[in-house]
Every structure is written in structure tokens, then in C-alpha cells.
C-alpha positions in Angstrom: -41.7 11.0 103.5 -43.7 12.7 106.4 -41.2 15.0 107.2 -40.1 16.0 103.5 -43.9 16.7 102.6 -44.4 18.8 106.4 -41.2 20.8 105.1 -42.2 22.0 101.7 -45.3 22.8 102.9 -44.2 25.3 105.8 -43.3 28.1 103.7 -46.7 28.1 102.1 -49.3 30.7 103.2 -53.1 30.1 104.0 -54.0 31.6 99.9 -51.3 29.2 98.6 -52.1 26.3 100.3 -52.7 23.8 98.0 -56.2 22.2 97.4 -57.4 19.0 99.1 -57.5 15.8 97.1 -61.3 15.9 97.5 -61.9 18.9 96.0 -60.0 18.8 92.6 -62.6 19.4 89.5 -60.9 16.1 87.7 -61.9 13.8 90.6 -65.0 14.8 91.7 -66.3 15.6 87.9 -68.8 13.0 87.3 -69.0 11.6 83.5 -72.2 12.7 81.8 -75.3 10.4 81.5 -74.9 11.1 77.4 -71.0 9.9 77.4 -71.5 6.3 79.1 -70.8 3.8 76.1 -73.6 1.4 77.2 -76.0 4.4 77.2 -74.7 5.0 73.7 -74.9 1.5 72.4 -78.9 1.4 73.7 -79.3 4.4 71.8 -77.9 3.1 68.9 -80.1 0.1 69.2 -83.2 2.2 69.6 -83.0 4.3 66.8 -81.9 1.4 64.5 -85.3 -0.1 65.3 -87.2 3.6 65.3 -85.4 3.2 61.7 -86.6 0.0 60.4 -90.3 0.4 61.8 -90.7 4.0 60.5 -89.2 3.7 57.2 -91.7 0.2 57.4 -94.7 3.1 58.0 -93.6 5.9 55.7 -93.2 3.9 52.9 -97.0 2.8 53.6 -98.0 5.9 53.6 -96.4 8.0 51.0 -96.0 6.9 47.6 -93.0 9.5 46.9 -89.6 7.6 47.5 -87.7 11.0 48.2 -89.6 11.3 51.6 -88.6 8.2 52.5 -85.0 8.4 51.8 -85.3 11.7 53.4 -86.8 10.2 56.4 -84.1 7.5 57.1 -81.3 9.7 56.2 -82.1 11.6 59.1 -82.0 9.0 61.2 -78.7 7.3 59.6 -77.2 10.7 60.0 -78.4 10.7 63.7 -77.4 7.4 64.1 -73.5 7.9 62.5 -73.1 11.2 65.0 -73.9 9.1 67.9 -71.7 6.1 66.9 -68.5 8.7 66.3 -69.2 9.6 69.7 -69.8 6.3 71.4 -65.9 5.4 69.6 -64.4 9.0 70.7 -65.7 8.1 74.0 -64.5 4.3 74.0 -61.0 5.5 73.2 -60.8 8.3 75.9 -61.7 5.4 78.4 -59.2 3.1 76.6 -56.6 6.0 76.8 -56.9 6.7 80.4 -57.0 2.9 81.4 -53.8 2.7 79.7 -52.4 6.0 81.0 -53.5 4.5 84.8 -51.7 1.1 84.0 -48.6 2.8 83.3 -49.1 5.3 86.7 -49.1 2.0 88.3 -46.2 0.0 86.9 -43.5 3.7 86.9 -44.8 4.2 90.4 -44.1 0.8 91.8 -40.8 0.2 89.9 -39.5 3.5 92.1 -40.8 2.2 95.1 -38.7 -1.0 94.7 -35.8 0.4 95.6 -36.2 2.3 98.6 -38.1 -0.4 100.0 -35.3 -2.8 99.0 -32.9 -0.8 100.5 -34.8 -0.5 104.6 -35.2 -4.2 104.1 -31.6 -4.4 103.7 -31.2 -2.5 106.3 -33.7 -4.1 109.0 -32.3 -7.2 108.6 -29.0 -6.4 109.1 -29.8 -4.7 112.3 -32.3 -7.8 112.9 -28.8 -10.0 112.9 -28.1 -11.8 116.3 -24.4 -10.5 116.8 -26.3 -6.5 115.9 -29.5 -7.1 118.6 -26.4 -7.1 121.4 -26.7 -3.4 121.0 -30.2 -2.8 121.0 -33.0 -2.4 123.6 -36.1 -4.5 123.8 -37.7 -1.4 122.4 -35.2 -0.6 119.7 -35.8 -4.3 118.9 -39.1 -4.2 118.9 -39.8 -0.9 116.7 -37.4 -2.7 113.8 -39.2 -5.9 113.5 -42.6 -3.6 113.3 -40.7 -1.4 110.6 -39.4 -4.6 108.8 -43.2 -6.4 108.9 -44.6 -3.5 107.5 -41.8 -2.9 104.9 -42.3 -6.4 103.8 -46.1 -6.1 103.6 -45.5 -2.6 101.3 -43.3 -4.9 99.0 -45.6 -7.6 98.8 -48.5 -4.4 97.6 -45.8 -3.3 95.0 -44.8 -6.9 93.9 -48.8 -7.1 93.2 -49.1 -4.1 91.8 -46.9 -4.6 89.4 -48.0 -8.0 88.4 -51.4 -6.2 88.0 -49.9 -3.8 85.7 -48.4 -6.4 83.6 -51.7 -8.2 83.5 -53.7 -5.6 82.1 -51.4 -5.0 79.5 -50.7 -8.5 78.5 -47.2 -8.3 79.1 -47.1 -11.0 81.9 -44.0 -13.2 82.0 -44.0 -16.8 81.4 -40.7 -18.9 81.7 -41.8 -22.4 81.8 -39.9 -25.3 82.7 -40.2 -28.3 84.2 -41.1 -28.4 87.4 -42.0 -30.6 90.0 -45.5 -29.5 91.1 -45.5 -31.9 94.2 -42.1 -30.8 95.6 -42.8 -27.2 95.3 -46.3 -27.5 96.5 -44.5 -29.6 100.1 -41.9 -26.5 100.0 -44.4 -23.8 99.8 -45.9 -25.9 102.7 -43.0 -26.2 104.8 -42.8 -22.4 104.4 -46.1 -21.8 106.1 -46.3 -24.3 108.7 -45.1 -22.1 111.4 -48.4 -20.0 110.8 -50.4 -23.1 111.0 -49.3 -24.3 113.6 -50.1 -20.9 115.2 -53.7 -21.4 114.5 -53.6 -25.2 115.1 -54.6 -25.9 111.6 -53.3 -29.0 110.7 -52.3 -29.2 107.0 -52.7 -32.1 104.5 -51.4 -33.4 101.1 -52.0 -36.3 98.8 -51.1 -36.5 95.6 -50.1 -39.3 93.0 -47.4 -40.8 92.2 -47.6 -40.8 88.2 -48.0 -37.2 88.4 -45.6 -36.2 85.5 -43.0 -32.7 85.5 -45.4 -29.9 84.3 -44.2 -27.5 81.7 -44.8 -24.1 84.0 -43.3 -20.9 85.5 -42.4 -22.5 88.9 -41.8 -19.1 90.2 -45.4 -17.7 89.3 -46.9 -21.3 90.4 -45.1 -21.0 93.5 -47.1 -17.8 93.6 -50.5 -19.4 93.1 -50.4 -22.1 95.5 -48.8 -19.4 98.0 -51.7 -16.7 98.0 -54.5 -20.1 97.6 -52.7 -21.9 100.9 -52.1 -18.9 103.0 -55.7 -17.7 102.4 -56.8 -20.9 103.6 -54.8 -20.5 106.8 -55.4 -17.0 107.1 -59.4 -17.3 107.0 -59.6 -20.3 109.4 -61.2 -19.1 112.7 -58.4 -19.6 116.1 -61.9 -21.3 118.0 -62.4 -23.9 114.5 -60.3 -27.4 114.4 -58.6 -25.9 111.1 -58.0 -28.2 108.8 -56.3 -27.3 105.0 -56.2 -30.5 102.5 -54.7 -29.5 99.0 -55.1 -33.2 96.4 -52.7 -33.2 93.4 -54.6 -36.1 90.6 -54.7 -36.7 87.1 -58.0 -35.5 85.5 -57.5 -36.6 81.7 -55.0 -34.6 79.8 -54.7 -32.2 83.1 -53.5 -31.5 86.3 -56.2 -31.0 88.8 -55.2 -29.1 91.9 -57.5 -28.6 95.0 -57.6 -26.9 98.3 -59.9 -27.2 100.5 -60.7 -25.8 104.1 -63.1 -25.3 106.4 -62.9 -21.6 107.6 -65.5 -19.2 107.3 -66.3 -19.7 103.6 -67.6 -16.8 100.9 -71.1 -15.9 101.3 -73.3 -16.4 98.2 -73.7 -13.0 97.1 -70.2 -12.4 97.2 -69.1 -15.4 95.0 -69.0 -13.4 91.3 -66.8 -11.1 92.8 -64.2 -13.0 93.9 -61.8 -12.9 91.6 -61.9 -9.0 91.0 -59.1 -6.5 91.4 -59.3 -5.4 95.4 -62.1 -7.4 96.2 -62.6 -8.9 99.9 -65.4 -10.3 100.8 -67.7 -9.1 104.0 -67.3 -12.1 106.2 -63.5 -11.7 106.3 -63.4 -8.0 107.4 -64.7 -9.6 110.7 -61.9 -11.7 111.0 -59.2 -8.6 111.1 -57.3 -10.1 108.6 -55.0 -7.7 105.9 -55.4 -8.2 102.7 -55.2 -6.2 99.2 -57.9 -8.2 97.7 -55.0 -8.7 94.8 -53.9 -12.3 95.5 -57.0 -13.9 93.7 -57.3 -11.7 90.7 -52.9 -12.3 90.2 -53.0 -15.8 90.6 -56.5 -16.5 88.3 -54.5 -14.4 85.4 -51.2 -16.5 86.4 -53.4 -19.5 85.8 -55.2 -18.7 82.3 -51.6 -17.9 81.0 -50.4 -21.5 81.5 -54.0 -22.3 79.5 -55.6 -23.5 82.8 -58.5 -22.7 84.9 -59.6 -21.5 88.5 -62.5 -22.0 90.1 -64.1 -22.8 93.2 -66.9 -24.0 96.0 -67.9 -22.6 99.1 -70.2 -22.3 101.6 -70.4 -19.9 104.4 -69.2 -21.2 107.8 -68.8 -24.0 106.2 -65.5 -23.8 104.2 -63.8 -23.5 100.8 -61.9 -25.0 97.8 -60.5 -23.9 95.4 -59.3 -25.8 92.1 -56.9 -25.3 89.0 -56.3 -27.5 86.4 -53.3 -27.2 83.9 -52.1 -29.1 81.2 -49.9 -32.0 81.9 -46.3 -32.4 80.4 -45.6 -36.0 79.8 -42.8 -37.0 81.7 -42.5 -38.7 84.6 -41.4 -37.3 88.3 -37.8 -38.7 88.5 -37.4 -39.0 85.2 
């Protein structure tokens, strides 16, 4: 992409050169004080009140009934011109959210296919009987191309589930699934990474836990991002230790993780589940991250009419729950 952007650009000369990002009017325009809809609404508020305590006053003080209707239908008319705006501005907002959402979700959807096609590719040439033919180097620069390739589709996947979130057109296919088999799978999956950072990983769970009625592909998700956080945010120096508990709570499934890695400082704990959100401790750490994985698998979550939430401490460790509903029918069964 380098080289076909370095090409189109060769031809131009220095007066057609086209702007930097930086200095286009529609990004560094800043919204005006007198368009923000809170500032609108408090407005709105004020001269409601203004209203009701000077009609209060006027009609004290003059016995004619025309000034007070003329009084406080200056204010209404005040009021209505200022509530046509605060809507005409609330729908511009609305417009462009919707307009960014749909950026987002085009953009990603043609980036699936290229991507697909150099991970096709990578592997291929990652293939034992292919690796005959290649240098160490060789070798080397294709795994580095296929790690980051698989990192860019993990950003698109994420990407495009955020799109689908903020319109409410998330998918849902439940079924039954087993939650404690595809929790050990999801496990078996990321041991090789534990075991990197000597963390040693734990599960208990009951045996009356019945099949749940849920996506096992976007639960498989969930427990994913929740596990390989807890790995990923457990210090090498620390005795790492990542217990997830499957029980019965009532009418519900109660899931927990739990570590003891560097935990989420206080002040960071109401932003933990927003869009690109990381919190200060883990930039430390050198760990990469989108800050997407919590916000996805919150919203995965809610649509199954569950919950997330969690406790932590910093230095000390977190863990994370979820409850959803339980299907009644027995594992096995």
C-alpha cells in the first residue's frame, strides 16, 4: 500500500501537494460552545425557571393580563427556538455517528479479503515441506508478516463487531452449548502462552451445570478476550495464577475469573469497559491491545440478557464475572 500511495504521489508538484491530515478545516473545526446539546438542555432549564419566577413577579406587579402574556410569550418563543436547535443539533450528531458506524463496517468488510488472502498465503509458505526452500531470514520475515497479519484481522474482526453493536445489529445464534467443555477448549488453546509466563491455570466447576441456550461462537469469544487478558497482564517476576469457577447462582450461570496480575487502578475502574480504553498500569507492561476486547465481550454478554462486572485491586489482581441465564437441561443429557 506504501508503494501505490509513494507512486500517485510522484507526479504531484509542491502547489498540488495535497494537505496534511492535521490541517483539514473539518477536523480541526471545533463545535461551538452554543451547539453542545447539554449546554442547550441547561439553557432550556434556565429559562423555564426565569419563566415560572418572572411570570410569578409580573403578574404581582401589573394588573393588565396582556403584559403578562406578553412577557412569557417571549420567553416561550425563546425557549421553542432554542429547543429546534438543541433537536437539529441532536440529529446532526446522530447522523454523523451513524455515517462513522457505517465508515467502519464498509472499511473493514474490504479489508477482510486481502488480509484473508496473505494469510493464505503465509501459511502456505509457513508449511514444513515449503520452509526446505527458505532461509532462516526468509523464514523469519514470514512468521513476522503472518503475526502481524493475524493481529490486523483480529482489529477488523473487532471492528466490525463494534459496528454491529452500535447499530444493534449483533448476531445471536443460540444453541446449546456446553459451557464447561468450551471453556476447557478455549483453555487448552492458551496454555502454550501460560506456560510461557509460568502461570498456572485453574478450573472448577459443577457438575449439575445444565447446556446453556447461547451463541457458542460469541461465548467462545468472551471467555477468550477475559482469559487471555488475565494471562497477558500477569507480571513474568509474579507466581501467575488464573482460576476461572463455573456455579449455579439461582436461575443463572455465574462465571468468574480471577488473577493476580497487576490489577486496574481505582481511578481507572468506570472506564473499563469503553471503546479503546486501556488502562495506565498496563502500558507499562508492553502489552498490545485495542482496548476493544472488553467493550465486545460486555455487549456479547447483555445480548444473551446477562451481566459483566468485576473487582480489582492494583498489584493485587482481578476478576471478572458474568452471569447468564441457565437452560434447564442437564450436561450429558
Amino acid at each position: 500500500m506504501d508503494k501505490i500511495t509513494e507512486k500517485s504521489t510522484s507526479h504531484l508538484t509542491e502547489a498540488e501537494t495535497a494537505p496534511a491530515v492535521t490541517k483539514l478545516s473539518s477536523e480541526v473545526e471545533k463545535p461551538r460552545f452554543w451547539e453542545n446539546p447539554t449546554f442547550l438542555f441547561v439553557l432550556m432549564g434556565v429559562l423555564t425557571m426565569i419563566v415560572m419566577i418572572g411570570t410569578y413577579f409580573i403578574a404581582q406587579r401589573y394588573d393588565d393580563p396582556m403584559i403578562v402574556i406578553a412577557s412569557v410569550s417571549i420567553v416561550a418563543g425563546i425557549t421553542t427556538l432554542i429547543g429546534g436547535i438543541t433537536i437539529k443539533t441532536i440529529d446532526q450528531l446522530s447522523q454523523t455517528n451513524r455515517m462513522k458506524t457505517e465508515f467502519v463496517s464498509i472499511a473493514s468488510h474490504q479489508l477482510r479479503t486481502p488480509l484473508s488472502i496473505i494469510k493464505w498465503y503465509t501459511e502456505f509458505l509457513l508449511k514444513p515441506e515449503k520452509q526446505k526452500n527458505l532461509t532462516a531470514d526468509q523464514l523469519g520475515y514470514i512468521k513476522t508478516i503472518n503475526q502481524s497479519n493475524l493481529r490486523m484481522i483480529r482489529l477488523v474482526n473487532d471492528l466490525l463487531d463494534i459496528s454491529r453493536v452500535e447499530s444493534g445489529k449483533i448476531q445471536i445464534r443460540p444453541e446449546a452449548t456446553n459451557i464447561v467443555e468450551l471453556t476447557k477448549n478455549i483453555m487448552a488453546e492458551n496454555h502454550a502462552l501460560a506456560d510461557q509466563k509460568k502461570i498456572k491455570l485453574q478450573l472448577k466447576y459443577s457438575d449439575s451445570i445444565p447446556l446453556l441456550l447461547v451463541d457458542s461462537k460469541r461465548m467462545g469469544m468472551v471467555i477468550e478476550n477475559l482469559l487471555s487478558n488475565a494471562i497477558k497482564y500477569t507480571r513474568h517476576d509474579k507466581q501467575g495464577v488464573v482460576s476461572i469457577n463455573l456455579s449455579e447462582d439461582g436461575k443463572k450461570l455465574l462465571f468468574s475469573i480471577a488473577d493476580n496480575g497487576v490489577g486496574i487502578p481505582a481511578s481507572d475502574h468506570k472506564n473499563i469497559f469503553k471503546k479503546f480504553f486501556r488502562a495506565n498500569n498496563t502500558m507499562k507492561l508492553k502489552t498490545s491491545g485495542t482496548g476493544l476486547g472488553l467493550f465486545i465481550a460486555k455487549a456479547i454478554v447483555e445480548s444473551h440478557k446477562g451481566k459483566m462486572w468485576f473487582v480489582s485491586r492494583e498489584d493485587e489482581g482481578t476478576t471478572f464475572y458474568f452471569n447468564l441465564p441457565l437452560k434447564q437441561k442437564k450436561l450429558g443429557a
